[in-house]
N, C-alpha and C positions, 0 to 999 in steps of 0.2 A: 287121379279122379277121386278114389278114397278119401285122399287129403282134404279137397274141396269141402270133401259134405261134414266131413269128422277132424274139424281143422285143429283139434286137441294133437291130433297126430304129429305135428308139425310142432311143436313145444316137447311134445313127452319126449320122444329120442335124445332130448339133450336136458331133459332136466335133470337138476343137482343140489346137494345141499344148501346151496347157498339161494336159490329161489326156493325151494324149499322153506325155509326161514321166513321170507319177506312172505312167502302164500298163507302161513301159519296163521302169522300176527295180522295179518288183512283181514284172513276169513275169521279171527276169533272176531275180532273188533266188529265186522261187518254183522257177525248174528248177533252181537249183544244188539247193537242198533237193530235190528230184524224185530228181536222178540215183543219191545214194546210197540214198533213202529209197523209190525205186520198185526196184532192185533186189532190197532187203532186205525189201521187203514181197513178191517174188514167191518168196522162199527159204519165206518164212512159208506161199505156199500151195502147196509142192511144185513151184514151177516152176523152170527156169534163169532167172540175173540177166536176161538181155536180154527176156523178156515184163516183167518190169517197166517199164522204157523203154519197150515198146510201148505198155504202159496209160498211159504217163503222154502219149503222142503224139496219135493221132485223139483220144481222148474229149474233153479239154480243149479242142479246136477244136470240136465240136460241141455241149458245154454254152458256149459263151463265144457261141455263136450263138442259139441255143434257151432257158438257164436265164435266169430275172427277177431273180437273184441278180448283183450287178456284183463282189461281193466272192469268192463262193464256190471255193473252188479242190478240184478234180474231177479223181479219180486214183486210186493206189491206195491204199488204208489197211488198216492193223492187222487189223482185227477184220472187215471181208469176206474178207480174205487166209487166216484161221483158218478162217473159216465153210466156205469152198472147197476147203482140205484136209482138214476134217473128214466134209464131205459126200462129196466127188469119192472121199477116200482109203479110205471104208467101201465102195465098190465094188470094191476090188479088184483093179485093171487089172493085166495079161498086163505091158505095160512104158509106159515112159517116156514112149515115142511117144501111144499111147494116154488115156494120163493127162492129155496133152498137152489131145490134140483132145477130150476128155471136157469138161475145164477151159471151153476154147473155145466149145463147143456151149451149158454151163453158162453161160456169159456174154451169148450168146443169146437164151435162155430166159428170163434176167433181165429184160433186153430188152424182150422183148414183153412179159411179166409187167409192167412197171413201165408200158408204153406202154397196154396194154389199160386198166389200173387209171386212168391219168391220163384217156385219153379217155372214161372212164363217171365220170369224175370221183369217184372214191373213194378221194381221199387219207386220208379220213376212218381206213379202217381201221390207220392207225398210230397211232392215239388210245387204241388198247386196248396196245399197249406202255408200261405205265406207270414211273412215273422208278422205283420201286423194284426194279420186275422189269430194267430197261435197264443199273442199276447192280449189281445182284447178278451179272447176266449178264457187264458189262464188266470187273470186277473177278477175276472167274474166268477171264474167256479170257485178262487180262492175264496172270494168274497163267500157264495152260499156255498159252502162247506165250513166257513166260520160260524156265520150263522148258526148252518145245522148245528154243529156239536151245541150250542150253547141251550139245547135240554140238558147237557150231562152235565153241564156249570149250574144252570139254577134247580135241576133235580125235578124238572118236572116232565109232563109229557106232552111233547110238540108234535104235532103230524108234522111231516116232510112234505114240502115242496119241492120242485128246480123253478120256480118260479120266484123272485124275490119279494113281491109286492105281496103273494099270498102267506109265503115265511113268514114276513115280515108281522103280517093281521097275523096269524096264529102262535106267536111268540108272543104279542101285545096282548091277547086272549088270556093269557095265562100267565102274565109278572106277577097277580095275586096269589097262585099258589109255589111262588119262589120258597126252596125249602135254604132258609140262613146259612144250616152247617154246611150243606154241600157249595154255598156262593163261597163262603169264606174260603174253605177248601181248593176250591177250582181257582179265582184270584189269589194265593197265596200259592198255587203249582204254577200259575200263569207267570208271575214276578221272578218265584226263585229259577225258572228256565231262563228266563230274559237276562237273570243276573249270572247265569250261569255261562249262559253263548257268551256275553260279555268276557267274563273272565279269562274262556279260554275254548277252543275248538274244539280242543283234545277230550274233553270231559265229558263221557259219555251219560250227556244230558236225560235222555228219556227212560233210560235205566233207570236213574239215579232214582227220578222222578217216581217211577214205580216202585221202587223199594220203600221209596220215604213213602208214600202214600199207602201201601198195606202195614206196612209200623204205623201208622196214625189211626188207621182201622182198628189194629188188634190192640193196641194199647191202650186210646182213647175211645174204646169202644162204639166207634163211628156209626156202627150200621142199625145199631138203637135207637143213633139220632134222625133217621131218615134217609142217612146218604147210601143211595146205592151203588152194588156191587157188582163186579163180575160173576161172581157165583161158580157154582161146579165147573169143570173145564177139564173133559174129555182127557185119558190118558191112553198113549199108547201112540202109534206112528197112523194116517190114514188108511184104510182097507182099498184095496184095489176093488174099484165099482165104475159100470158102464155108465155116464149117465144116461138117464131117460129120454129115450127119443120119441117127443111127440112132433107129427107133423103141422099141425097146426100153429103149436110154439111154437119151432120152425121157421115160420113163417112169418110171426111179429118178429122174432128175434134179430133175423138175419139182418134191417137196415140198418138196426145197433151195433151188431156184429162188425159189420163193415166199416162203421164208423169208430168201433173202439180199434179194430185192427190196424188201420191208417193212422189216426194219434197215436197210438199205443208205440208202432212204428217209427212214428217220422219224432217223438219223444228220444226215441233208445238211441236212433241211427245219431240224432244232432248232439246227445251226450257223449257217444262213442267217439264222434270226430273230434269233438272237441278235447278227449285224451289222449285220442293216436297224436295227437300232435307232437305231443312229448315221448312220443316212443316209435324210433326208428324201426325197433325190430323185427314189426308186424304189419300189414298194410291190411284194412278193412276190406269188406267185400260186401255191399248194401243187399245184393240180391241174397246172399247165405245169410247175412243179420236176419232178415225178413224170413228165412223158414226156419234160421234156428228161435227166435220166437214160435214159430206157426208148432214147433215140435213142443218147445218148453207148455205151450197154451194148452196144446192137444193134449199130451200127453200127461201134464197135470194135471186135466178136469179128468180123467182115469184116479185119479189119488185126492179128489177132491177140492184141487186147488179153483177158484176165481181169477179173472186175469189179469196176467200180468205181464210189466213188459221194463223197461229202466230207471231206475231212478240216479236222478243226479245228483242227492245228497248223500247217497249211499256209495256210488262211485266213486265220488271224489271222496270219503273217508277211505275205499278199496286201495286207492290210488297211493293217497297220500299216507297209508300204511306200511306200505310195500308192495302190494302184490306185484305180481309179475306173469303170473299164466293164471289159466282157470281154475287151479286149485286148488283159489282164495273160496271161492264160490262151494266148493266139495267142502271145502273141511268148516266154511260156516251152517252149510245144510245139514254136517255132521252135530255141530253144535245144538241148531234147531231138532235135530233126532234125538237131540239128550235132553234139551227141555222135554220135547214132547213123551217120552219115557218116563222120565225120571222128577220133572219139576212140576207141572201144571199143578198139583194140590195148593201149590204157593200162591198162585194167582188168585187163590178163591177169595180173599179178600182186598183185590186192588179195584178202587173207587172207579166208578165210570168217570167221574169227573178229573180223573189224573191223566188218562188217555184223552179226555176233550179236551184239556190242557196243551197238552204234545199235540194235540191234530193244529188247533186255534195256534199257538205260536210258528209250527211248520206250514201253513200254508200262507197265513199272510202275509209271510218271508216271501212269497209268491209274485204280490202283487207289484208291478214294476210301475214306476211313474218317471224314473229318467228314458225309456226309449217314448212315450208318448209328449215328453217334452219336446225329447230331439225333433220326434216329426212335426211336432206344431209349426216350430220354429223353419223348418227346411222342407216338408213334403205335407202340406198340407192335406192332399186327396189321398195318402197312406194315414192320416192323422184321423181323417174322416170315416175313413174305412177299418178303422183300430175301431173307434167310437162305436161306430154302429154293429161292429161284433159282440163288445162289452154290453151293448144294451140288448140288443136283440135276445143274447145267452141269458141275461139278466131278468129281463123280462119275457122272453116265450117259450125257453126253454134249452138245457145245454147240447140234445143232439141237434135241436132245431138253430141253433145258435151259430155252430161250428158249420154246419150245414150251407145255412143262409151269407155267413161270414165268407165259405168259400164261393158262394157263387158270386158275392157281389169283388171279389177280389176278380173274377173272372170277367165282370161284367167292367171292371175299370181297366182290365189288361186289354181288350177289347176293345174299346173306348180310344186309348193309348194307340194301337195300333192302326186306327181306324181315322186319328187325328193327329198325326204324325207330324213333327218336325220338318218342314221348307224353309230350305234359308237362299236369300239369292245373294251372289256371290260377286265378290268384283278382285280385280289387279294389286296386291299390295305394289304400291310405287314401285320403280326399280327391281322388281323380285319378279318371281315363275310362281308366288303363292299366292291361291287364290281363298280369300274367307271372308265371312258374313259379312255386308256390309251395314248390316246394323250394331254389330261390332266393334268393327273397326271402319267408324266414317271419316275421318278425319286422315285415314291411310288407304284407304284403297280408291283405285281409280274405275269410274264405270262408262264403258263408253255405249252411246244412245242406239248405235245400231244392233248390238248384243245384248242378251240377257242369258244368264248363268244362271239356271238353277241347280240346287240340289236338296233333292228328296229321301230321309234319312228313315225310308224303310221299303220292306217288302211293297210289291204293287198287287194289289188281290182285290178279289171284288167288294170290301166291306170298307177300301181306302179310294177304291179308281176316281170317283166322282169328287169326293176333296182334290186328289192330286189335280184334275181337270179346273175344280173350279177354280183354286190357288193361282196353276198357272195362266188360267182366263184373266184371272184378273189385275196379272205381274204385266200381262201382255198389253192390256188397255193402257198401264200405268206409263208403260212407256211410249205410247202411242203410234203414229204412223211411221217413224224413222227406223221402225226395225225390222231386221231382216234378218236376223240369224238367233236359233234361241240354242241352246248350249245345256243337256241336261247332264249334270255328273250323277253319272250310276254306280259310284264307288260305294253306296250303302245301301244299292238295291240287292239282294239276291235271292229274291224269287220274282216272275212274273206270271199270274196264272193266267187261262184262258180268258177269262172276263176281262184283265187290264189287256193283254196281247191285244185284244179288238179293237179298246177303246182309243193303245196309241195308233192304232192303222188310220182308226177316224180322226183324229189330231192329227197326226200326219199329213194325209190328203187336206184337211180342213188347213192348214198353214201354208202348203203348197198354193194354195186358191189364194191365199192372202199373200201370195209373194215370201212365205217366212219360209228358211232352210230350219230343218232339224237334226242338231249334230249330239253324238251321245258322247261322252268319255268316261272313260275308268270304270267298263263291265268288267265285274268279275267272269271267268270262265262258267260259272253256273249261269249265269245271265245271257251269257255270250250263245251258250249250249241253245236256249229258249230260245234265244232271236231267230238261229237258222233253224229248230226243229220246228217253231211255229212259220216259218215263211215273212215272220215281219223283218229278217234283215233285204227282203225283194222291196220291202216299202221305203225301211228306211237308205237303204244304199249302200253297201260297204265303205266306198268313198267317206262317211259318214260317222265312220266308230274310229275314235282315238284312246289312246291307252291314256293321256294325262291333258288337264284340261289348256294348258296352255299351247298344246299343240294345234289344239283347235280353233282356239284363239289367233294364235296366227296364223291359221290358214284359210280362216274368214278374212283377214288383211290381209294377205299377200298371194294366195291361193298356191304357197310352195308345197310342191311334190314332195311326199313323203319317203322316206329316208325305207329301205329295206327292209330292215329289224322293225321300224316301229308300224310297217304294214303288219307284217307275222306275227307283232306281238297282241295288234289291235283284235286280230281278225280272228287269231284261236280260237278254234270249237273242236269238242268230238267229234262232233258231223261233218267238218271241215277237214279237207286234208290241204296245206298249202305249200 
């Protein structure tokens, strides 16, 4: 039980020098990438650089404890950092301060959100974030998160939107007062990162980045020319403080809350899987991911962290460093407790526009345009449904975005369900298989006095009246010579009370027309339904076959059934035969 919550447990008894090593070099590697990339993602959600460092300090000790992920590296990213400004910034706060401890409180809430959710074990609800609403979604924030930074490229000062059309007038507002040195600057950190990724993966890009950009400050006297800076930056590790709990905030916060917890989530879990893949020696656990988050969230905003939850470009550098257990994650948060100790003076001259650099290069890496080809080409109503999340987020707003994105993913799964696949079925010559004969017309044989259908889903009340009208209208097709209609229920397996009624009414209603109704291939859940609802008294036992050619020829030749293929037809729990 211990293990479950504290699955560090389950690595430490056996670790040794030789993971040891590959944890070293993971976690130094992972805080160098940390130091610029946790700054520049606290700029992304309105905060000062040094809350970044905070997020990247407690959390990362307390997932490297708690998460089943040995590879995962937990901190801040991109597109929480957006979600935080876009939520916390629609409040409105009085000043700084405020926006601060909002931030804070919001990280919280996370928190418990992700903690309550894992212990009722309902990781499940990130299942409804599907890939095309997740990509339509990351696509657009990459895009206004581009945007945003570019006050720190041309040095001026942009109000913030999540709305793009309004970004978009408030940036054109102000090209006039573009300061040259800081443009030159920001396009010349833009290129030599570009030339950098190029070169090589290895090459700890955003560092680098930073280093050359306070040497250009201090040497070329940068901040005389206009270009600004980071300025002072806090020394010393975070102070242990409660955030402020107002009930009021509280209460705007929380639909944010819940929404950053679920992306925040269903972000880490689909990073995670995607590296257990290559590692036998540990199997994930979605519900523990989900509260070792909810703990790393909580218990951060205690040290002043914002929140945070996976990032996948930091993983995969963890990964492909070596790590091996969690304590890549400890000895990078150690690193980060040595900047924050010992280095922060250094940062007092690194440009804003070197960190808008790093954000604008790393997110537009973001923006995917090979999966919305793919769907153009093959799934056009997922294509639609991508589209309409990219705008909606684009233009009304990113919680309203992701929001609206999952409802309408819900409203097309619905849709789906609701207009389900009939295909009517005939003889392949010679053979016992029966398939579409729109299919295969040219191979199967369809004789006038049967019709074969099969209905490829559940039967419920939001499908009954298609399944009716479909088969009204299969029945007219083939006119007065039929007498026997044949449904395969091999891909039915629910019936609820609403269809239960409606086949009794069909039933009777075929009886009156002279037509027999025979079922085959119920699954035993279906089978269960027939006798606890009372409709196998309508339709007949005589009437359920296990495979449809059985039925087939028993409309022709009316042979008695064999034993085994009674027993097999007729199983139920409610049945003893």
């Amino acid at each position: 039980m211990l293990k479950r919550f504290f699955p560090f447990l389950s690595w430490l008894k056996t670790y040794n020098r030789s993971l040891l090593y590959g944890d070293l070099i993971a976690g130094l590697t992972l805080g160098v990438m940390l130091v610029p990339q946790g700054m520049a993602y606290a700029m992304i959600a309105g905060m000062p650089p040094i809350y970044g460092l905070y997020a990247a300090l407690v959390p990362q000790i307390v997932y490297a404890l708690t998460g089943t992920s040995r590879q995962l590296a937990v901190g801040p990213v991109a597109m929480d950092s957006l979600l935080v400004a876009a939520g916390v910034g629609a409040l409105q706060l009085a000043n700084t301060q405020d926006y601060i401890a909002a931030v804070l409180l919001l990280a919280l809430l996370i928190g418990g959100v992700q903690l309550v959710l894992g212990f009722f074990r309902m990781g499940f609800f990130v299942n409804f974030l599907s890939k095309p609403v997740i990509s339509g979604f990351t696509s657009a924030a990459a895009i206004l998160i581009g945007l945003g930074q570019l006050k720190h490229i041309f040095g001026v000062q942009i109000t913030q939107s999540s709305k793009i059309h309004l970004l978009l007038g408030n940036i054109f507002d102000n090209l006039g007062q573009i300061n040259s040195y800081t443009l030159i600057l920001g396009i010349v950190a833009i290129i030599l990162i570009l030339i950098m990724n190029r070169v090589s993966k290895k090459i700890p890009t955003p560092l680098v980045i930073v280093i050359m950009g306070i040497l250009a400050v201090l040497f070329l006297s940068l901040e005389t020319k206009g270009i600004q800076v980071v300025g002072e930056v806090p020394k010393g590790l975070p102070n242990f403080q409660m955030p402020v709990l107002q009930w009021e905030l509280i209460g705007q916060l929380l639909p944010i809350a819940i929404t950053v917890a679920l992306f925040g989530f269903m972000e880490s879990i689909s990073i995670a899987k995607t590296i257990e893949e290559k590692h036998t020696e540990y199997e994930l656990d979605a519900n523990q991911e989900l509260r070792a988050l909810g703990f790393s969230n909580l218990i951060g905003s205690f040290f002043q962290s914002f929140p945070v939850s996976g990032s996948f470009s930091r993983t995969a550098v963890n990964d492909q460093a070596g790590a091996k257990t969690g304590m890549a994650l400890i000895f990078s948060a150690l690193l980060i407790a040595g900047v924050l100790l010992f280095l922060t003076p250094l940062f007092h001259d690194l440009p804003a526009a070197a960190l808008g650099a790093i954000i604008i290069v790393s997110v537009f890496g973001l923006i995917d345009l090979k999966y919305p080809a793919m769907l153009f080409k093959s799934r056009k109503d997922e294509f639609m449904l991508l589209v309409a999340t990219f705008l909606l987020t684009l233009f009304i707003g990113l919680i309203e975005g992701i929001l609206l994105g999952v409802l309408l993913s819900l409203l097309l799964l619905v849709y789906r369900i609701s207009n389900p696949h009939i295909a009517v079925l005939g003889r392949i010559k010679g053979t016992d298989y029966f398939k579409n004969v729109n299919r295969f017309p040219e191979e199967v044989e369809v004789e006038t006095d049967k019709l074969i259908i099969r209905f490829d889903a559940q039967l419920y009340f939001g499908n009954k009246d298609y399944f009716k009208k479909q088969l009204y209208q299969q029945i007219e097709k083939k006119g007065s010579g039929l007498k026997y209609i044949i449904l395969n229920a091999e891909a039915i397996n629910y019936i609820d009370s609403s269809a239960t009624t409606l086949l009794e009414r069909i039933i009777l209603d075929l009886r009156e027309k002279g037509i027999q109704l025979l079922i085959t291939g119920a699954i035993g859940p279906t089978r269960d339904i027939l006798y606890h609802s009372g409709l196998i008294d309508i339709i007949g036992e005589e009437n359920l076959f296990v495979q449809t050619f059985e039925a087939v020829d028993y409309c022709s030749d009316h042979k008695e059934r064999t034993g085994v293929q009674r027993r097999v037809s007729l199983q139920s729990k409610t049945k003893s035969l």
